[in-house]
Residue, then its C-alpha position, 0 to 999 in steps of 0.5 A: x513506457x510499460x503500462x499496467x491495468x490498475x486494480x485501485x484505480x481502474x485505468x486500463x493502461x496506467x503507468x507501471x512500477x519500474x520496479x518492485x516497491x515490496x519485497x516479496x510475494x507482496x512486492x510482485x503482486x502490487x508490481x503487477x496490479x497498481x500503477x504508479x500514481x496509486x503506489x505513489x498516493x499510498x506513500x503520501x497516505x503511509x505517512x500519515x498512517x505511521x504518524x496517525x497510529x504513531x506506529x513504532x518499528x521497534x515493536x514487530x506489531x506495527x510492520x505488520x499494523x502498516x501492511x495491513x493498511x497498505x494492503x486495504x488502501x492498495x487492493x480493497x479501495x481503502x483510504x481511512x485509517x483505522x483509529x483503533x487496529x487491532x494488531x492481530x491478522 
């Protein structure tokens, strides 16, 4: 089993993504630098993120909305919904 040191979690040898959950340049980089215990925490917290926000995918604003937040939730130690996002990088 592949095994990578988690950047969320910590844990030198967590278990790996068997695959890229992401596409692009995103993708590679969670690939390599969160295990798949924290990728599967954040897919719980998507959840709750898209129903909190009532995120609509019809409107361009709210992929970028849940990227931010995956991005915070994954890399910046994050796990709180912003009640209030602003939609603008």
């Amino acid at each position: 089993m592949a095994t990578v040191h988690c950047v969320r979690c910590g844990r030198p040898e967590a278990p790996a993504l068997t695959r890229q959950p992401y596409p692009g340049k995103l993708g590679a980089e969670i690939r390599e630098k969160i295990c798949a215990d924290c990728w599967n925490e954040w897919l719980r917290m998507e959840t709750m993120v898209i129903n909190e926000l009532r995120l609509n995918f019809m409107d361009p604003s709210s992929q970028e909305i849940l990227t931010r937040h995956m991005r915070e939730f994954l890399f910046s130690g994050g796990g709180e919904i912003e009640k209030n996002p602003d939609p603008r990088p």
